[in-house]
N, C-alpha and C positions, 0 to 999 in steps of 0.2 A: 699324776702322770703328765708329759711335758708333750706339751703340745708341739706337732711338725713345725719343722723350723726356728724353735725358740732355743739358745746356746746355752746349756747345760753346765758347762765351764767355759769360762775366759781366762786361758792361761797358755803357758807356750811349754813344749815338750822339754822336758830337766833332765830326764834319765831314763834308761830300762834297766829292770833289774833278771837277770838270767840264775842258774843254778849253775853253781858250780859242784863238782867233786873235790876237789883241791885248791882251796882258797888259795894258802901261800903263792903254790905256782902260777896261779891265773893272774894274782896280783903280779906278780914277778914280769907275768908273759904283756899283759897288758900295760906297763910299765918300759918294756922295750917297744911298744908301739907307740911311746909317748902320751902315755896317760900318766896322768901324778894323781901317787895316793893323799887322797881326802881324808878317809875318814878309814880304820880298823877295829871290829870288833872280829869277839872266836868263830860268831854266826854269819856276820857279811863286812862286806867292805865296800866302799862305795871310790871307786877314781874316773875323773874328770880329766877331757880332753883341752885342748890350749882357747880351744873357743867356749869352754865351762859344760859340756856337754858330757852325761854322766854315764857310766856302766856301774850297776849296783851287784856283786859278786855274792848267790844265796849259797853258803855253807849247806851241806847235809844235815838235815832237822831245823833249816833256819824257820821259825815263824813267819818270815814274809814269806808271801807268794810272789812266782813270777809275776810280773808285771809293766807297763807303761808308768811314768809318771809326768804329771805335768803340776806347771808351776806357777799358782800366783802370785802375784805383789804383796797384798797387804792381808792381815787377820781378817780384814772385815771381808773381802772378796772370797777367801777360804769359807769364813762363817755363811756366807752367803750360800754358795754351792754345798756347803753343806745341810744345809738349810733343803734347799730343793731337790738334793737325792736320799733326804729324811735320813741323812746319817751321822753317826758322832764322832768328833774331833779327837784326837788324841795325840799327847807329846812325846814326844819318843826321846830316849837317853840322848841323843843327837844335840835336844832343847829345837827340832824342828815339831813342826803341829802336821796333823796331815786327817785325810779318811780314807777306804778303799770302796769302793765303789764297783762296778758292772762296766765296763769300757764293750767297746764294739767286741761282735760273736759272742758276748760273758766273757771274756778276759779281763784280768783285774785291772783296776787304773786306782792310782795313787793319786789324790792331788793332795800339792804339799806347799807349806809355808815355811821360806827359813825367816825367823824372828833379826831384828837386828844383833841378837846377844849370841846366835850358831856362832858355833868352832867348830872346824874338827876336830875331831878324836880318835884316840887311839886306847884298846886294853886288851892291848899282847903285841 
């Protein structure tokens, strides 16, 4: 358990991820607010603001949960907080690493690493 006042993560906020009903159109809607699409898969999509600030788009049945995500620098900093929320890493098609954890009220929080080898992507 982490003792009052000891920082749990060091990292800065990357994105939130919301549900959508309708990928395409929210991609589309979000894209006239000047967002540019990152990344397209059939289950979510992930676009970014001009300051790199993310909206993560969950398809109906996506396996992510809504959430918060925030982001560190390097594997080891990841490894680390993962380390002290006793939870496992995992890569995702992206090629980003990440865990999901317990964020404030039980809300889910991502912290995530992009490796220097992330692309975006696209499959559809």
């Amino acid at each position: 358990m982490q003792e009052q006042g000891q920082v749990r993560v060091a990292g800065v906020v990357d994105h939130i991820a919301v549900e959508s009903e309708d990928l395409r159109r929210d991609v589309t809607e979000y894209e006239r607010l000047g967002f540019r699409l990152e990344t397209l898969y059939d289950d979510w999509a992930m676009l970014r603001d001009a300051r790199g600030f993310g909206i993560a788009l969950l398809a109906p049945g996506s396996k992510h949960p809504p959430h918060m995500g925030l982001r560190v620098e390097t594997r080891e900093a990841l490894e680390e907080a993962a380390r002290r929320e006793n939870r496992p890493l995992k890569e995702h098609r992206d090629r980003t690493v990440s865990f999901y954890t317990k964020g404030v009220g039980g809300r889910a929080l991502e912290v995530i690493y992009y490796p220097p080898e992330y692309t975006a992507t696209s499959d559809g």
